[in-house]
C-alpha positions in Angstrom: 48.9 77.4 74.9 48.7 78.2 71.0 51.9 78.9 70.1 53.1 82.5 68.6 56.0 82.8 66.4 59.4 84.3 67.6 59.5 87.2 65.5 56.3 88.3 65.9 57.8 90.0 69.3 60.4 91.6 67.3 58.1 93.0 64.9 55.5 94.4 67.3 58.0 95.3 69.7 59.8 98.1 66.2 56.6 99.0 65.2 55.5 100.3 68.9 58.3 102.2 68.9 58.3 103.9 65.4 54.3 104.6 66.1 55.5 105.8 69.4 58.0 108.4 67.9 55.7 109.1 65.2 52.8 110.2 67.7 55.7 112.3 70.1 57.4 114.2 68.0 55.0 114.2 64.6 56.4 114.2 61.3 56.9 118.1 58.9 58.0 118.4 55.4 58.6 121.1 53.5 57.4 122.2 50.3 59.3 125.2 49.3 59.7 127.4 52.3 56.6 126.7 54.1 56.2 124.0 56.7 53.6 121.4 56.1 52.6 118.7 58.9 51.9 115.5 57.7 51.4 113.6 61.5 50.9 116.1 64.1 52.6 115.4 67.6 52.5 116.9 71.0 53.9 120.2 69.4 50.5 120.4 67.6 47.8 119.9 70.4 45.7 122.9 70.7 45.9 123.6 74.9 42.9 124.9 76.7 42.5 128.4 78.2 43.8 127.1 81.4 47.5 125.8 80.0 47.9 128.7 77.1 44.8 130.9 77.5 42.8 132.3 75.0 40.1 134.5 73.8 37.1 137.1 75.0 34.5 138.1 72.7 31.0 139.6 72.5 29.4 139.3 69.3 26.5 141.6 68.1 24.3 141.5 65.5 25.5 143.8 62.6 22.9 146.3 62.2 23.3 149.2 59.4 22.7 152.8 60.7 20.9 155.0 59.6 22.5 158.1 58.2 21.0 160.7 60.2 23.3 161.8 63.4 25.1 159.6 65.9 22.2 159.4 68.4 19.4 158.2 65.7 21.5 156.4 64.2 22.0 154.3 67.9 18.2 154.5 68.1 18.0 152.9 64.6 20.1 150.1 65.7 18.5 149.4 68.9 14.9 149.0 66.9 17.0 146.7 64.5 18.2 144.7 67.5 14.9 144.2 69.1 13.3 142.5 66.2 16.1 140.0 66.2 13.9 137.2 67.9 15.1 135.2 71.6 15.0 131.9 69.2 16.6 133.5 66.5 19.8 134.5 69.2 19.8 130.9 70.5 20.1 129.7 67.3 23.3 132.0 66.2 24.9 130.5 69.6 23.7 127.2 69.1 25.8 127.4 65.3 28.7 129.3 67.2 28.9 126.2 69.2 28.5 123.9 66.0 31.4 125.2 64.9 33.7 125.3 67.4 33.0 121.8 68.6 33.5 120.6 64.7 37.4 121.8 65.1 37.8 119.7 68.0 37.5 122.9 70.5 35.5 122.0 73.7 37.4 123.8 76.5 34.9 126.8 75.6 32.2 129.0 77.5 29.5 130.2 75.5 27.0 132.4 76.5 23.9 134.5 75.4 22.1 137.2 76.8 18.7 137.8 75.4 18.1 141.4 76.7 21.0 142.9 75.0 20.9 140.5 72.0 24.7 139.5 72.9 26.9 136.2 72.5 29.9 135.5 75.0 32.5 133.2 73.8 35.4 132.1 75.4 38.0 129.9 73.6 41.6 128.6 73.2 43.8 130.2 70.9 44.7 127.4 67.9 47.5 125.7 68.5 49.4 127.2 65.7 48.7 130.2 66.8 51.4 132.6 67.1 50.2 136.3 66.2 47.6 135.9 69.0 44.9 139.0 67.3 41.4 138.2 69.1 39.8 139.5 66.0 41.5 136.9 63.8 40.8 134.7 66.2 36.9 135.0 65.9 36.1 136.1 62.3 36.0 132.1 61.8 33.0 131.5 64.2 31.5 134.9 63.0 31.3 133.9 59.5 28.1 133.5 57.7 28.8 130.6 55.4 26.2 130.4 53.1 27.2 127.4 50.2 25.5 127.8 47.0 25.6 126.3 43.7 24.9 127.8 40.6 24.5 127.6 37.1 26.1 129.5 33.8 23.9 132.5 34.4 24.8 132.7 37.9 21.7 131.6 39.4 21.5 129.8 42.3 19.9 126.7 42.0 20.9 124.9 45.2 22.1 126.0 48.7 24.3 124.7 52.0 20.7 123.6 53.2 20.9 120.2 50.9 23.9 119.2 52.6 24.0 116.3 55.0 27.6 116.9 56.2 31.1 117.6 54.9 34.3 116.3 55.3 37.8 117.2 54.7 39.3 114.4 52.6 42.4 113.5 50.4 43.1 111.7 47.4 46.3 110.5 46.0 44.9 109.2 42.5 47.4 111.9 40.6 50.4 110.8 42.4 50.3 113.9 45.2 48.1 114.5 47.8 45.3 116.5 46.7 43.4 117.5 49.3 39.0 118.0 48.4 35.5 118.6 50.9 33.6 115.4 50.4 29.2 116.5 50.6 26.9 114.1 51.5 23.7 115.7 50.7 20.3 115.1 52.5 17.2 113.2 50.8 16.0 116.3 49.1 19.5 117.8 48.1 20.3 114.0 46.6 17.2 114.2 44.6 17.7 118.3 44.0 21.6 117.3 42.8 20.2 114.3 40.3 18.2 117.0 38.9 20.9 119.5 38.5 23.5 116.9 37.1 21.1 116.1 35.0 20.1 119.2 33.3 23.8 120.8 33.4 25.5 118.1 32.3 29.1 118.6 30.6 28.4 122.5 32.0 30.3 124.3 34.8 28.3 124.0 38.0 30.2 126.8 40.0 30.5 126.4 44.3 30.2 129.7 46.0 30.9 130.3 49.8 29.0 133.6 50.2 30.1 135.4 47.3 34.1 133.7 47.1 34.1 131.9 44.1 35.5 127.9 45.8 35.1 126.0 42.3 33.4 125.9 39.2 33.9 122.3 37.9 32.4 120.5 35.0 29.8 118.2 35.5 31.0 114.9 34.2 28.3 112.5 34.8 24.6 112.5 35.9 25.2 112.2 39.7 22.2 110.1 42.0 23.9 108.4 45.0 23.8 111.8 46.7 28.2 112.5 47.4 30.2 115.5 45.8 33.4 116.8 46.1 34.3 120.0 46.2 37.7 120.4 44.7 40.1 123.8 44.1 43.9 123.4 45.0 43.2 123.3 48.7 45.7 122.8 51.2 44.6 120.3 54.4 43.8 123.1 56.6 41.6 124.9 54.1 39.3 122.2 53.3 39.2 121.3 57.1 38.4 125.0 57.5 35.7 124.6 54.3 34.0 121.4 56.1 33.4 123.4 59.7 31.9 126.0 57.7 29.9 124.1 55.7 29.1 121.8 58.6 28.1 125.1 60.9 25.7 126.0 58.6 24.7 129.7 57.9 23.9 132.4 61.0 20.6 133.4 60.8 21.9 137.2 60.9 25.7 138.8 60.8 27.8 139.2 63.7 30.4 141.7 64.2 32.6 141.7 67.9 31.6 144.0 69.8 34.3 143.9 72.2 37.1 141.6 72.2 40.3 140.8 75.0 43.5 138.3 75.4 42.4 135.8 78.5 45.9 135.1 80.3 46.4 131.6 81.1 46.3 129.8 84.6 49.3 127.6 84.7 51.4 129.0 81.4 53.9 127.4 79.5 56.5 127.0 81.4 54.6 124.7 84.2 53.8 122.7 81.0 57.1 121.9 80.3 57.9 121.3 83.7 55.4 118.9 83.6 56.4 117.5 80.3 60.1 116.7 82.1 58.1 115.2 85.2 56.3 113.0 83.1 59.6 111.7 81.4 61.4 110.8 84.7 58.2 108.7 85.7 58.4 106.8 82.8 61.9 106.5 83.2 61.6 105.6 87.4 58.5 103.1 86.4 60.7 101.2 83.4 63.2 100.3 85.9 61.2 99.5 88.6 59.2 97.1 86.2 62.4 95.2 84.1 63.9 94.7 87.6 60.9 93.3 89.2 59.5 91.6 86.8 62.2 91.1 84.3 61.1 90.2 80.5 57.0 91.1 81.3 58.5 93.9 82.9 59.9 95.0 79.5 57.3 94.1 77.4 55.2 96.1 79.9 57.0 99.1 79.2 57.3 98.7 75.5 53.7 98.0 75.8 53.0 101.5 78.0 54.6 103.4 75.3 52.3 102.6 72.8 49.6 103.2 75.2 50.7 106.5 75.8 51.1 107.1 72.1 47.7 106.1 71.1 46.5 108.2 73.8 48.2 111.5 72.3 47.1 110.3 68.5 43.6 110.4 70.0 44.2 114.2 71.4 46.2 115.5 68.5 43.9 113.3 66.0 47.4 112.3 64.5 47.3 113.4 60.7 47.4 116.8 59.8 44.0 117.3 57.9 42.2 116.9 61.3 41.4 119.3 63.9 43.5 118.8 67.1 41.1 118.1 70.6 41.6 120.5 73.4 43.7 119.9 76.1 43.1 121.2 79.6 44.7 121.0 83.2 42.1 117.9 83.7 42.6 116.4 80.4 46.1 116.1 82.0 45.5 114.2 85.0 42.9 111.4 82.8 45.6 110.6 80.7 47.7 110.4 84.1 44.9 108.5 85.5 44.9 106.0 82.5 48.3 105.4 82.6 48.3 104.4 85.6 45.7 101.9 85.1 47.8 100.6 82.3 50.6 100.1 84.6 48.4 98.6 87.3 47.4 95.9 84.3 50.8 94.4 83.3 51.3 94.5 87.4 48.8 92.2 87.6 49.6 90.0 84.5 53.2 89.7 85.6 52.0 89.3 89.2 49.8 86.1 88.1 52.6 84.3 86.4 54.8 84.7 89.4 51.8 83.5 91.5 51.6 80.3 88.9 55.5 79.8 89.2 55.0 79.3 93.0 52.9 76.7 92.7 54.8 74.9 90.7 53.9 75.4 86.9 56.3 75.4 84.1 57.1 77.6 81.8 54.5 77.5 79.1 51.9 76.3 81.6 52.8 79.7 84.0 52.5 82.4 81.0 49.3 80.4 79.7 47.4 80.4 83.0 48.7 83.6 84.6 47.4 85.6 81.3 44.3 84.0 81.9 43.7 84.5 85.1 44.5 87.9 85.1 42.4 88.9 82.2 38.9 89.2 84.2 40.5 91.4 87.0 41.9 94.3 84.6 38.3 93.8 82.5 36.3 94.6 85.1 38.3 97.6 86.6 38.8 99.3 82.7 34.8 98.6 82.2 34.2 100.4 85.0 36.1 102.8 84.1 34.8 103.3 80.8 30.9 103.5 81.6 32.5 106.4 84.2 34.1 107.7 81.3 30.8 107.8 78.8 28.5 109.2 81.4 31.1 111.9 81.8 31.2 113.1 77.9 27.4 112.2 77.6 26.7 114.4 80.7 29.2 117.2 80.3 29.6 117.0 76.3 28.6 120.1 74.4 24.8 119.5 74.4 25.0 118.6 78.8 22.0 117.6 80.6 23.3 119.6 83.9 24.2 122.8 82.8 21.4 124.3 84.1 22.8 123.3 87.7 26.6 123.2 87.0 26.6 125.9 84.3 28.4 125.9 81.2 31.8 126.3 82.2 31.9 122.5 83.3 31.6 121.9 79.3 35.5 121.7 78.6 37.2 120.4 82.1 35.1 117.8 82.9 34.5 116.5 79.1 38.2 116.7 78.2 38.7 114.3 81.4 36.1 112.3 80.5 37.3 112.2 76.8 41.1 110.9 78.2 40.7 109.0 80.3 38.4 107.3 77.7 40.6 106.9 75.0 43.6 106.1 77.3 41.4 102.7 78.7 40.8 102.0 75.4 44.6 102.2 74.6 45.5 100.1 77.5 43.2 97.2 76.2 44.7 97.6 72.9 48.3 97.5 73.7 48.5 96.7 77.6 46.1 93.7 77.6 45.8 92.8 73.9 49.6 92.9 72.1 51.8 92.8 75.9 49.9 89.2 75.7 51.1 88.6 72.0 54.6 89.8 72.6 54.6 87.9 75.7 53.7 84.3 74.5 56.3 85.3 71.4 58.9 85.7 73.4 59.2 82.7 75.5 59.7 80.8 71.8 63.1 82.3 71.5 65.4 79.1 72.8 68.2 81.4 75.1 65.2 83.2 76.9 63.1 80.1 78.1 64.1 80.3 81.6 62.0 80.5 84.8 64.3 83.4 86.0 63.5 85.9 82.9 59.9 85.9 84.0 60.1 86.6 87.5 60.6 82.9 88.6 63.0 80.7 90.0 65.1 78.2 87.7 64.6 74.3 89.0 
């Protein structure tokens, strides 16, 4: 068995932990008198409709009325309406949808109703939400967010169109964080920006989002590998918030809400945290019942569990504060659950093997090295499994779903945020449940005072 050194355990064993703690309980500074989040923990996960509830609205198209009375002014609006196209409306929803996938939202209904020329929307509030104002809430997905560049004179000479994608992004070249949109632009807009580099260069290129003035910076050099940065004393959120927009691309006509309601939740907060307690004594009831059945694996199995859990919730809250929290529903809830459980089941079987390879008479080294072994195709098989489940589940009922038609829409948010989970929680268990428990594992039995059969759920000749 290649041989680990001893404080390799030690090391692994601190920095589970403090990534563990980190991913919990997430880490806030303050500049001045206003709270900044630099790792987001379970504070910051943005819960579905179901846990916190959320948001109603209807959005029309915004039509201007004529000036003549009330009831020509109606009939004005109604002939504006009906030129606005069945493909043009399905676009404006598919954008709406765009956008709110792009913040991480997916515990959402969305509908559109082509006689009326209406879109439905239901959503989660944000998870920093704390005025709770359904218009607030919605002017984000409502906006038009047309990008353009222009020149000195204030002509445009290049719009959002040119743009690949856009990404928040932070630089600490200055000593501080300073926090920019990175553009990649499309094989015309690269072509369009050499041009326009070109021709203005050493002149202020100026970056509008609609008619809001984001930038006007200098250009330095004759750009052709096609990547920007837009840059103007942003704060994290407001270049995430820049990026969606950008990344939603422009409605194909203005909305205004039409109607608007609070949507009260189905469990409510205080069942979360009753839940958040029930999870703790779990833990606590399935450390003990590990480290007294299966002693030193036992413990490693635990430590190991915690980082599984940890990486699960860095996955949901995306774990640094620039990014856009997923949303977690009532099923959400029970995949991570499930993936615990498999990640428990795993050590089980580890620990389980080298007991089986003490009985037969194996010694020390010899027992670790084959009961790893012999244990690794079992809990391969039953997390691959598990994963193709899990990808057929977020291919099937992901945003764009291939059933929707049957199942409707609403099956969009539960059954992907399970899918999404349970997912990243089998992908966590490999990482720390099969991958470092074996490293700690085969560290540990180095350390002279602990190379007994009896640690490790043997018997001492």
């Amino acid at each position: 068995m290649k041989r680990i050194p001893k404080p390799v355990f030690f090391i692994v064993a601190v920095l589970i932990l403090l990534f563990a703690c980190s991913a919990f309980l997430g880490v806030k500074y303050y500049e001045g008198d206003v709270q900044k989040t630099a790792i987001k923990g379970i504070s910051d996960i943005r819960w579905g409709i179901d846990i916190r509830g959320g948001v109603e609205a209807t959005f029309k198209p915004d039509v201007m009325k004529s000036d003549s009375d009330t009831e020509d002014a109606e009939d004005a609006e109604d002939a504006d309406v009906s030129d606005i196209t069945d493909e043009q409306l399905d676009s404006a929803k598919s954008i709406i949808e765009t956008r709110m996938v792009s913040q991480g939202i997916t515990d959402y209904e969305l509908y559109s109703d082509n006689n009326s020329k209406r879109i439905i929307v239901r959503f989660p509030w944000k998870e920093n939400d704390e005025d709770f104002d359904p218009v607030k809430a919605v002017d984000e997905l409502a906006a038009t967010a047309h990008l353009s560049f222009r020149n000195p004179d204030g002509e445009e000479v290049m719009n959002g169109s040119a743009v690949k994608s856009a990404s928040a992004r932070v630089s600490t070249e200055s000593g501080k964080n300073e926090y920019m949109v990175h553009l990649e632009l499309n094989d015309e807009g690269k072509q369009l920006f050499a041009d326009i580099t070109e021709e203005y260069l050493q002149k202020p290129i100026s970056i509008y989002m609609d008619e809001t003035l984001l930038s006007a910076p200098t250009v330095q050099a004759h750009i052709t590998d096609g990547s920007a940065q837009i840059t103007g004393n942003f704060t994290a959120e407001e270049a995430q918030t820049l990026a969606n927009q950008i990344n939603g691309g422009a409605l194909p006509f203005t909305l205004k809400v039409a109607s608007y309601s609070g949507i009260s939740p189905t469990l409510g907060q205080n069942s979360l945290t009753a839940m958040g307690y029930a999870a703790i004594i779990a833990f606590v009831l399935i450390a003990l019942f590990m480290i007294i059945r299966y002693r030193i694996p036992g413990l490693i199995a635990v430590i190991a569990l915690a980082g599984q859990m940890a990486l699960s919730i860095v996955a949901i809250t995306r774990y640094f504060g620039v990014f856009n929290s997923f949303t977690m529903t009532l099923p959400g809830i029970a995949g991570l659950i499930l993936s615990v459980g498999m990640g428990v089941d795993a050590n089980i079987i580890t620990a389980e093997r080298i007991k089986e390879e003490f009985r037969s008479g194996k010694s020390l080294d010899s027992a670790i090295d084959k009961g790893t072994k012999n244990s690794l195709s079992a809990i391969i098989d039953g997390n691959m499994t598990v994963v193709i489940v899990s990808i057929i589940l977020l291919l099937v009922f992901g945003p764009s779903n291939i059933l929707s038609v049957i199942f409707g829409q609403s099956t969009t948010g539960t059954i992907y945020a399970f899918g999404y989970t349970l997912l990243m929680g089998t992908i966590s268990n490999f990482i720390m449940g099969v991958w470092l428990s074996r490293v700690m594992l085969k560290s540990v039995i180095n350390i002279k005072c602990l190379r007994k059969k009896r640690f490790f759920g043997g018997v001492d000749e």
